[in-house]
KEGU-631668 format. One record per residue: residue in one letter; x, y, z of N, C-alpha, C in turn. Coordinates in steps of 0.2 Angstrom, whole numbers, plus 5000, padded with zeros to 4 digits. Atoms other than C-alpha are relative to their C-alpha. Layout:
<pts>
AXYZXYZXYZ
...
</pts>
This chain:
<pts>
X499450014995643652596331500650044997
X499349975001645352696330500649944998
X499550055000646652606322500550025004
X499449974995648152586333500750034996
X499349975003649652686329500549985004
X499450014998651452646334500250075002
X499849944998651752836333499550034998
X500649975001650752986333499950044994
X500149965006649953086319500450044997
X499749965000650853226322501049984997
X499450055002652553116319499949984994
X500050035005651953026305499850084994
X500249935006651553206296500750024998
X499350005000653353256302500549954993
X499750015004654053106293499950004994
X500350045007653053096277500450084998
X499649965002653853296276500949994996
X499350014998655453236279500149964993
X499950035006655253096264500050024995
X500349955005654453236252500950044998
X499749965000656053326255500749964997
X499550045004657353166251499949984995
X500150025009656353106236500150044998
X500049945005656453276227499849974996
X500450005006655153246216499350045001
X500449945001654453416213499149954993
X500750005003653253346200499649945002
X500650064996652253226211499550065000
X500949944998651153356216500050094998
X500349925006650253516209500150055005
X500049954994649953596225500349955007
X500050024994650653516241500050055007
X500349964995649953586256500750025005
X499449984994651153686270500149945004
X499850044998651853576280499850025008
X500349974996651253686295499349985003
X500749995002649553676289499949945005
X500050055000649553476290500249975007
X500050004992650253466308499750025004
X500649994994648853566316499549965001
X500350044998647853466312500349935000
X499950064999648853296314500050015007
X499949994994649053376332499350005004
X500650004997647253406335499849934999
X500350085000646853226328500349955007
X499750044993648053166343499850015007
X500149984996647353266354499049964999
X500650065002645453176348500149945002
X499750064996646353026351499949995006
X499849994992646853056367499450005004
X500750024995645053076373499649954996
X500450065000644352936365499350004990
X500350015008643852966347499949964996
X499850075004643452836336500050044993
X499849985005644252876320500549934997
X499850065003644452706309500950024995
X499349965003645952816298500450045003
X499549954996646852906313500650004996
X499350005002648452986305500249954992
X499950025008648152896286500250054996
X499849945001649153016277499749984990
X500350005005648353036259500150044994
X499749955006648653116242499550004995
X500750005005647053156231500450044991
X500049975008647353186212499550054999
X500349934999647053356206499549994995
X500650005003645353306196499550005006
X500350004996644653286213500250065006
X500149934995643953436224500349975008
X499750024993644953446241499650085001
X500349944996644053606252500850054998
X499249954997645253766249500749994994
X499050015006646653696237499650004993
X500150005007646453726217499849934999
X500150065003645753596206500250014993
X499950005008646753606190499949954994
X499750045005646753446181500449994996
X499349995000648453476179499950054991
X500249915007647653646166500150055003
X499949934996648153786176499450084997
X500649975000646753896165499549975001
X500650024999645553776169499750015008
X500250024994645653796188499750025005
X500549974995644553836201500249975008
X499950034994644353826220499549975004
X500550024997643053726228499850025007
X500249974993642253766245500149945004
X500050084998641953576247500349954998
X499850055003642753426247499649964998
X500450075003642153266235499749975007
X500250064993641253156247500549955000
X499650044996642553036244500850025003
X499449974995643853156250499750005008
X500349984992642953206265499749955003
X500450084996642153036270500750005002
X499550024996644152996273500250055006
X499749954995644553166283499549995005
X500650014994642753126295500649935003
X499750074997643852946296500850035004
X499250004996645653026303500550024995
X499549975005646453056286500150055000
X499649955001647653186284500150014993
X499650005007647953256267500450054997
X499549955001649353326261500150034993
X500149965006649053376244499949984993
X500350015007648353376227500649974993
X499350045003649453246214499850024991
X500049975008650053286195499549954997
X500450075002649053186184500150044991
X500149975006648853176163499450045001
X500649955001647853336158499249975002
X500650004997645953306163500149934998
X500050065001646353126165500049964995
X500150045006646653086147500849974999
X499350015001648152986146500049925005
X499950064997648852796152500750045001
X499249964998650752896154500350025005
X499749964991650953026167500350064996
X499749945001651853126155499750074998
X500249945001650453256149499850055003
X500249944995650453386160500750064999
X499549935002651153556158500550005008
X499649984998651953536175500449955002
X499550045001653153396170499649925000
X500150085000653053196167500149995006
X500150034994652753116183500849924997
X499850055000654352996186499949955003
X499950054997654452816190500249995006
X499750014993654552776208500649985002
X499650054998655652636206500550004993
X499449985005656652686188499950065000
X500449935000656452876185500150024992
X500149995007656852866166499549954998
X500550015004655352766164499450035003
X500849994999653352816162500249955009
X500250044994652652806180499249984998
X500650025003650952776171499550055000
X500649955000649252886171499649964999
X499849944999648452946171499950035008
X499750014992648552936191500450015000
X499249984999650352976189500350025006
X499949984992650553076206500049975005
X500550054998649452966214500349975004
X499650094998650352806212500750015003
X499449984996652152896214500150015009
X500149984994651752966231499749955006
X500050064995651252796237500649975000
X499550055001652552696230500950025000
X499749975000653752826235500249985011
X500150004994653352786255499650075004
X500149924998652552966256499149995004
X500650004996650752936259499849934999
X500250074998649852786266499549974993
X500550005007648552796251499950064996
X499949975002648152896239499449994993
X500450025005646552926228500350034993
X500049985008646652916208499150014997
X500650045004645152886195500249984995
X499750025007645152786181499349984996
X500250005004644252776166500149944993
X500050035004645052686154500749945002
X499750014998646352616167500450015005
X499549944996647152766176500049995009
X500050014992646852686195500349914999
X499650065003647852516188500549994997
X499449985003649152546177500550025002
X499549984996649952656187500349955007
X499950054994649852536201500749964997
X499650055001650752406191500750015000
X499149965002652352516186500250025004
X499850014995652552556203500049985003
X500150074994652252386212499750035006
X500449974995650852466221499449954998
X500550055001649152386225499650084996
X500749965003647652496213499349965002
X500750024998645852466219499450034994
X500449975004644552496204499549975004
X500750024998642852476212499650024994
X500749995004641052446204500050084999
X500249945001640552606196499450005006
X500849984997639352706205500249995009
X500149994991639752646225500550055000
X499549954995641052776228499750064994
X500249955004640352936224500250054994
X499549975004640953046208499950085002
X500149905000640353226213500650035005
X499249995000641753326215500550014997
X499750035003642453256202500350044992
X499849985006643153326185499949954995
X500050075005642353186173500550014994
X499650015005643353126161499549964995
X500950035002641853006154499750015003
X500250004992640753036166499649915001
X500150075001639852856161500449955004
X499750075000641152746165500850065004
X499649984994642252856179499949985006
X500250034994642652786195500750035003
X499549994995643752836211500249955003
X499450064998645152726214500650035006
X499649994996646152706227500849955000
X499350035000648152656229500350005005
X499849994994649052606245500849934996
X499450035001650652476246499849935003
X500550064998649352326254499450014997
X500850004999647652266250499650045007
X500349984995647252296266500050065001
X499949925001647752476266499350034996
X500649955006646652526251499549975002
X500650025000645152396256499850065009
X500449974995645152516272499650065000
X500349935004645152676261499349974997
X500549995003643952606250499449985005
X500549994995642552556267499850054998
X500049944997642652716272499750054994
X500150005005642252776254499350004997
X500450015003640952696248499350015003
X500849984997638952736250499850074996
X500749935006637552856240500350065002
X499749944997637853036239499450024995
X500449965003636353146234500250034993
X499749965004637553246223500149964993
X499750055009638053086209499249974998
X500750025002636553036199500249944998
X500150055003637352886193500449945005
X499950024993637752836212499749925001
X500350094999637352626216500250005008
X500050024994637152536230500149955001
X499950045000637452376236499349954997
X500850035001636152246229499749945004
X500250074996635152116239500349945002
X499750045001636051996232500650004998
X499350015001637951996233500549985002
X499750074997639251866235500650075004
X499549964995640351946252500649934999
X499450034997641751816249500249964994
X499750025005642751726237499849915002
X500050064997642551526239500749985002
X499150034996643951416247500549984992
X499550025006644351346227499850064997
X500049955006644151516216499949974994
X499950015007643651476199500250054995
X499749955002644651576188500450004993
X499949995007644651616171500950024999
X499549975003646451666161500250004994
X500050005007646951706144500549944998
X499550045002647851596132500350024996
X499549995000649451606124499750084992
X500149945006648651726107499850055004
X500249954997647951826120500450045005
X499349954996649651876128500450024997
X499650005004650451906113500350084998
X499749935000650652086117500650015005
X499550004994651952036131500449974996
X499450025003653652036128500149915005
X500250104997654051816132500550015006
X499850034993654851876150499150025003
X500649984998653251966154499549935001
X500550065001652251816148500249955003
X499450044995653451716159499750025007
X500249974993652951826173499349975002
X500650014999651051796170499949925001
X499950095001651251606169500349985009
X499850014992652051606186499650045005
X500549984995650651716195499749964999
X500650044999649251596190500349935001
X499750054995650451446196499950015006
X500049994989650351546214499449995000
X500549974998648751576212499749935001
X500350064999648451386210500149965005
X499550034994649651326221499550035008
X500449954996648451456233499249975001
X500850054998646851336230499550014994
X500450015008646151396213500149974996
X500050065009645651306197499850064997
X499949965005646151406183500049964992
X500350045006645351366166499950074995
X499849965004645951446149499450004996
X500649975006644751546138500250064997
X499449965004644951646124499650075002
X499849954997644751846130499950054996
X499949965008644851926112499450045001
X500349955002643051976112500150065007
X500149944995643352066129500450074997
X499449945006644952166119499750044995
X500449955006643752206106499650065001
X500349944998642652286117500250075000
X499549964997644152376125500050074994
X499649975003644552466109499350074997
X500849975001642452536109500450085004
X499949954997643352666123500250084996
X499749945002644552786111499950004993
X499950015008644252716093499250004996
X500750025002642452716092499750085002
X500349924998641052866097499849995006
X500250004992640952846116500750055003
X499549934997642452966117499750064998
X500549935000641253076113499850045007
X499949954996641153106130500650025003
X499549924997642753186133499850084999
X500149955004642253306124499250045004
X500749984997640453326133500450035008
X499649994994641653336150500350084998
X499649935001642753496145500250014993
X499850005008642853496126499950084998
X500349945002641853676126500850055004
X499549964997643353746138500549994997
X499550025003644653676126499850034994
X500249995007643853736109500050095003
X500049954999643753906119500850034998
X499449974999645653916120500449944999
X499650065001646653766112500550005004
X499350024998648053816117500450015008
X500149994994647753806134500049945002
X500250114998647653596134501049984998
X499550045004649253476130500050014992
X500250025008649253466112499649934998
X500350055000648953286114499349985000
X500450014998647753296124499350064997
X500549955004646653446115500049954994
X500250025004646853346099499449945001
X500450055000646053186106499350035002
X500649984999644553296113499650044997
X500149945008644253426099499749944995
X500150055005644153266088499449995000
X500650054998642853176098499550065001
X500549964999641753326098499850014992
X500250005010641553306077499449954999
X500450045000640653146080499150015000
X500849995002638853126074499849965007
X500350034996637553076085499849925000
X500250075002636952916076500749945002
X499350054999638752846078500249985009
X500150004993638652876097499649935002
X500850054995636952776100500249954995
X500150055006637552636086500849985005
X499350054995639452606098499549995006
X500350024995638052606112499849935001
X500450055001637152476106500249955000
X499550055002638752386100500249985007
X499750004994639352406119499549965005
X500550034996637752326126500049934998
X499850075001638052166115500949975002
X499150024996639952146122499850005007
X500350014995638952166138499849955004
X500450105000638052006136500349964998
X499450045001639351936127500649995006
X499450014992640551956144499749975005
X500450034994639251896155500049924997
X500050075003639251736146500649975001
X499550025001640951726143500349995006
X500050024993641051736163499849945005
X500650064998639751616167500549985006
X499750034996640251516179500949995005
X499049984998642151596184499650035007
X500049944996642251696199500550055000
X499349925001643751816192500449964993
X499549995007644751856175500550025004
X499349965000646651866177500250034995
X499749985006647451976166500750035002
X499549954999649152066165499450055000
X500549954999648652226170500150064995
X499849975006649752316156500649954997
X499650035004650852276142500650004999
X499249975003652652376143500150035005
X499949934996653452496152500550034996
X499749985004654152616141500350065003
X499749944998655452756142499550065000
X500349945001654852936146500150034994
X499849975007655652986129499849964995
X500250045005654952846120499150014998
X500649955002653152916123500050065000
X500049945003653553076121500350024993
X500050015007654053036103499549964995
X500850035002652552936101499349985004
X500250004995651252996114499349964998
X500650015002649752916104500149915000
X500250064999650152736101500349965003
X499650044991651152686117499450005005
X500949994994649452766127499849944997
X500350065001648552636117500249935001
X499750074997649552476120499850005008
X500250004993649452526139499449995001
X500849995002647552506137499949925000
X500150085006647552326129499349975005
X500750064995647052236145499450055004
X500249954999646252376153499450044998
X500749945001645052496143499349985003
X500450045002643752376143499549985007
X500350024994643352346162499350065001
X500649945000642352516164499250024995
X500550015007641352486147499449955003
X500350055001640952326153499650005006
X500350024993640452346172500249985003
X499750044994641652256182500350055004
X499449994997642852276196500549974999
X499350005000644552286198500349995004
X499650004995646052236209500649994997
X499650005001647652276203500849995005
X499550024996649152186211500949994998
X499450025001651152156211500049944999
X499850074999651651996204500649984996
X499350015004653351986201500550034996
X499749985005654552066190500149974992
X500050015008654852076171500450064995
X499649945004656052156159500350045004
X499449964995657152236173499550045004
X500549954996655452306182499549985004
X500450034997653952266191499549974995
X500750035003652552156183499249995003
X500449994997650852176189499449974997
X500850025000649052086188499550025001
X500749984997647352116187499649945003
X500550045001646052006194499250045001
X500349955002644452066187499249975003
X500650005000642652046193499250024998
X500549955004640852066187499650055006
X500049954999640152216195499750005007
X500350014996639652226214500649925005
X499750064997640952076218500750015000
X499549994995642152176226500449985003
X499650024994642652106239500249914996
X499750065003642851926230500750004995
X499249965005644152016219500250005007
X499449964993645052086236500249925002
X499950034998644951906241500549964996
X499750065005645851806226500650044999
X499449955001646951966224500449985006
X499850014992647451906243500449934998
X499750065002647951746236500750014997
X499449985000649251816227500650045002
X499849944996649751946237500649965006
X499850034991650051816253499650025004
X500449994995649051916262499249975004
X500950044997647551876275499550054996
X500449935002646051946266499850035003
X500349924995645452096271499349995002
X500750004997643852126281499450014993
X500649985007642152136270499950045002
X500249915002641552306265499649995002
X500749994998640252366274499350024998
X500550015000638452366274499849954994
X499950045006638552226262499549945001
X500250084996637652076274499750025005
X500450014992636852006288500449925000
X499650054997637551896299499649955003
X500350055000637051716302500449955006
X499450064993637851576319499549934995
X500350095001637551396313500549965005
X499850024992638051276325499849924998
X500150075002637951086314500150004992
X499750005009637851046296500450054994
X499749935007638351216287500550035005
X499449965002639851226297500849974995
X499450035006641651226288500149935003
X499850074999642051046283499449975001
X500650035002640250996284499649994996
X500250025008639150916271499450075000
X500349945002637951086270500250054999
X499949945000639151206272500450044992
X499949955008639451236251499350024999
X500549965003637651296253500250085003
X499849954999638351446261500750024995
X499549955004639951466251499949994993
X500349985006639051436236499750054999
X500349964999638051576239500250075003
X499549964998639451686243500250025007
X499749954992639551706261500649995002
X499349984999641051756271500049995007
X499950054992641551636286500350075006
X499749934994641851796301500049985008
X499650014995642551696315499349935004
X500650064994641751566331499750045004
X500449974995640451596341499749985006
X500450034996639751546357499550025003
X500749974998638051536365499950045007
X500150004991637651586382499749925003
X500250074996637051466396499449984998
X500650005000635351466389499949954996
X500350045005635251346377500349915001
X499950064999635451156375500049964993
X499950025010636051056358499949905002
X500350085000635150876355500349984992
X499950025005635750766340499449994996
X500950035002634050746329500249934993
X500150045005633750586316499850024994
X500449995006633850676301500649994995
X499450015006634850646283500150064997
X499650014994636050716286499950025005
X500449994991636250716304500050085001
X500049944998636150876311499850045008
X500149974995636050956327499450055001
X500649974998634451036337500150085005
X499849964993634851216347499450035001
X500749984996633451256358500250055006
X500149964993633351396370499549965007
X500350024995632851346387500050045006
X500049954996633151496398500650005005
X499450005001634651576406500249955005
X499850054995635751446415499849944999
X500650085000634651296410500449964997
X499750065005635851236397500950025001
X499049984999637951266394500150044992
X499649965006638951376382500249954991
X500050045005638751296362500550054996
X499749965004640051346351499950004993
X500050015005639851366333500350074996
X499949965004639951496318499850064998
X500649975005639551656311500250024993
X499749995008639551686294499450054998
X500549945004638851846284499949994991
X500250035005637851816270499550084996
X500449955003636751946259499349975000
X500850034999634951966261499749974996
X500250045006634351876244500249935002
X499750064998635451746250500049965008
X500350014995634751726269499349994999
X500849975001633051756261500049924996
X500250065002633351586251500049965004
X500050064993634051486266499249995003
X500750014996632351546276499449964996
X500250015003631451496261500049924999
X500050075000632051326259500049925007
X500050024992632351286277499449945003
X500350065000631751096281499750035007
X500350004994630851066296500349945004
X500249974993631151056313500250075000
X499649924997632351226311499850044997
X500249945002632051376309500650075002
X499349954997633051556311499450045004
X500049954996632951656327500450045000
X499549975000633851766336500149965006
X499550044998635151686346500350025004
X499549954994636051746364500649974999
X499650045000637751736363500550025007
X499550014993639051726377500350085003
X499949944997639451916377499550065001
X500849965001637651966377499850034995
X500149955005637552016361499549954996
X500550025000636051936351500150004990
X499950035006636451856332499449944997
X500550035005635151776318500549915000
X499950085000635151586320499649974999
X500650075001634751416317499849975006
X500150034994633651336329499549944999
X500450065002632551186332499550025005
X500450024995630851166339500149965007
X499850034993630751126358499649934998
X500650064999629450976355500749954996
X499650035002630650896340500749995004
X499550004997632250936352500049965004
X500150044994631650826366499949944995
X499950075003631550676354500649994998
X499450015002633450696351500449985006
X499550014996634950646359500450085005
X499649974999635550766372500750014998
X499350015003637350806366500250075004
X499849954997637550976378500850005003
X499450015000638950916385500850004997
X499350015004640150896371500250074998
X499849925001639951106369500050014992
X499949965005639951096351499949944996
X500150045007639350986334500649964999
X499350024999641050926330500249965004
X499950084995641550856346499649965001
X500350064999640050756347500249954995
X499850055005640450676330500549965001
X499650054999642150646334500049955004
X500050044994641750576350499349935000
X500350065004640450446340500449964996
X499450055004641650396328500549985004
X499550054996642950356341499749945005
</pts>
């Protein structure tokens, strides 16, 4: 479907020009495209409109960081000799341009993405949105500005070691890290190629989880490409279990900051979660596997040979960090591997039973001048909470939550890998917002119509099992609903042909197939799953009873729905 616009493409092009032109901040972007360009086609998209085009992104105005191929515009990685021009866009460029996105041009970012700052780039430090003498973060720098700015709607980054996060939080913008692997990297400028993901920033959840749909799915081109698994929880539960650190484990926040985080997991509880304190240290240690150990080895397998050609054609910074990590022996490589596979196991444990890590999403926000006096161990602190998600396999949701130090303060809530959307969901909790819709291709969809709906004694078999409650449903006139004698009681729906019976309302809820594959598998007897007419002709997977066992039940057709029978027994 087309989202609806208030105004048209062509207008919202207009004013995002117009905004570019009061914020004067030349170093948001590397290239930004003519302003000409951008209006013919926000005219022709209106013109698509107008006859009936379904375009889920109509008129999303977009801003791709310059490690990511746009068709036609330079890809510098903010290295002017490094740069080339592609013919093609990244899939996760062009998957948004097939959806309605407009994009207006390519964002500064640190040198080949090495950096948590914003300031390594030869074509200036990206400033703060909202202070402009402080770091606006990296290495997404551009990115984040030009959302957080009101310029464009979204705005892809990547992040490696944080760089689709950080920058979020400095800005009081929402960052989306997804699972590696579901959004494509080809295109891509790796900066590790291992542990690179394309992230997105908007100024809502919902904004970015629209960008990220649109996004995600295989792409011949990535070899290290994933897919959804059988088995993945689509929804957060109604109480979230939810891990957070304790006081030694915030000790990198100044005591307003740590103030700040102590009052985001009060919202978050006040919001229906149970939060239970653990200590977090070994995930930190992991963290420090990224830049201090030999898995930086792959910078250096990324663009190390085109740096070692012509040093002085990189930051200085940044060429020392990659030149470095190219000295490394091989045995020290496969020996942090090995290291990183028992932090792996050691996190899944130390997860057990949660459904998300909070953390501060960074530590400080420091002057522009203060990292550029000391570009090496400021990057590193911004890391703390951060390096470690990509090593480890999780996702990410990077949110505002309040202020600190005279700035914004900002949250992660962290997931293990593939439980996306349950992130998007608890993120929602602190945000206020309604959650966003579930990412597609994720489920099958399920009508219960008696015990497994909400506030029934079966229905934690489905939110145990992660489904995602997605509105009321009604049957057609076909069917007929009898009380059966079972513990617990439960209701019988029986087709009986059309008009034979009256309109039954119940639930649908989408569930993943591993997890409909156990329902069928356990599923007592009289019921069974069919497929189920519902009131607008359309044809949903349901629970149904045998006709034989349905005729020894109580008709209850009249009451239109499980619930009013109950109630109308107990009164």
């Amino acid at each position: 479907m087309t989202q609806a616009l208030t105004i048209s493409c062509a207008e919202r092009v207009l004013d995002a020009y117009r905004r570019i032109a009061e914020a004067d901040r030349p170093e948001v972007w590397i290239t930004l495209r003519p302003e000409t360009d951008v209006l013919a086609e926000a005219r022709e998209l209106d013109r698509r409109i107008a006859a009936g085009a379904e375009l889920p992104l109509a008129g999303t105005l977009v801003a791709v960081k310059d490690n990511i191929d746009v068709a036609d515009l330079p890809t510098t990685a903010a290295c002017p000799g490094f740069a080339y021009t592609p013919a093609t866009s990244a899939p996760a460029v062009q998957r948004l341009v097939d959806a309605g996105a407009l994009v207006l041009g390519k964002t500064n970012l640190d040198q080949f993405a090495t950096g948590l700052v914003g300031v390594r780039s030869p074509y200036g430090p990206v400033r703060n949105a909202l202070r402009p003498e402080k770091i606006s973060g990296g290495s997404s720098s551009g990115s984040a500005v030009a959302v957080a700015l009101g310029i464009a709607d979204i705005a892809l980054g990547t992040d490696t070691a944080g760089s689709g996060r950080v920058p979020a939080a400095l800005n009081d913008i929402v960052g989306l890290k997804p699972t590696l692997g579901l959004v494509p990297t080809t295109g891509v400028v790796p900066a590790a190629r291992s542990y690179d993901a394309v992230t997105v920033f908007a100024r809502t959840l919902t904004e970015a989880q629209r960008a990220l749909a649109v996004m995600i799915g295989p792409d011949g081109g990535d070899p290290l490409g994933r897919t959804w698994p059988d088995d993945v929880r689509l929804s957060a539960p109604e109480h979230p279990r939810v891990a957070v650190p304790g006081d030694d484990d915030l000790t990198p926040l100044s005591p307003e900051a740590r103030a700040a985080f102590r009052t985001a997991v009060k919202r978050l509880e006040a919001a229906g979660a149970e939060t239970t304190v653990i200590d977090v240290s070994p995930l930190l240690e992991a963290a420090r596997l990224l830049y201090d150990g030999a898995l930086v080895a792959e910078r250096y397998a990324a663009v190390g040979e085109f740096i070692a050609g012509d040093p002085s054609a990189a930051d200085p910074t940044v060429a020392g960090i990659i030149l470095a990590s190219g000295e490394l022996p091989a045995h020290a490589l496969a020996a942090d591997q090995e290291r990183l596979d028992g932090y792996k196991a050691l996190a899944r444990r130390l997860l057990a039973g949660y459904d998300a890590l909070l953390l501060p999403t960074t530590t400080e926000h420091p002057d522009i001048a203060a990292v550029q006096a000391d570009p090496v161990t400021v990057n590193s602190r911004l890391g703390t909470y951060t390096n470690f998600v990509n090593l480890l396999d999780l996702a990410a949701v990077a949110v505002p939550a309040g202020e600190a130090d005279g700035g914004p303060f900002g949250v992660s809530v962290i997931t293990r890998a593939f439980e996306d959307q349950p992130a998007l969901d608890i993120a929602a909790l602190l945000t206020g917002e309604q959650a966003p819709t579930p990412l597609p291709g994720t489920g099958v969809d399920l009508a219960v119509f008696g015990a497994h709906l909400r506030g029934q004694p079966l229905n934690h078999q489905l939110s145990d099992s992660g489904a995602r409650y997605a509105g009321e449903v009604t049957t057609s006139t076909a069917y007929r609903l009898t009380a059966l004698t079972t513990e617990p009681p439960k209701p019988g729906l029986v087709r009986l042909g059309p008009g034979a019976g009256g309109p039954i309302a119940g639930e649908r809820w989408t569930l993943s197939p591993a997890a409909l594959g156990r329902f069928l598998a356990a599923l007592p007897s009289p019921m069974s799953l069919g497929r189920i007419e519902l009131a607008d002709g359309s044809w949903v997977l349901g629970f149904q009873c045998d006709p034989h066992t349905a005729s020894t039940g109580t008709d209850i057709t009249h009451h239109g729905d499980w619930r009013s029978y109950l109630a109308s027994s107990a009164s």
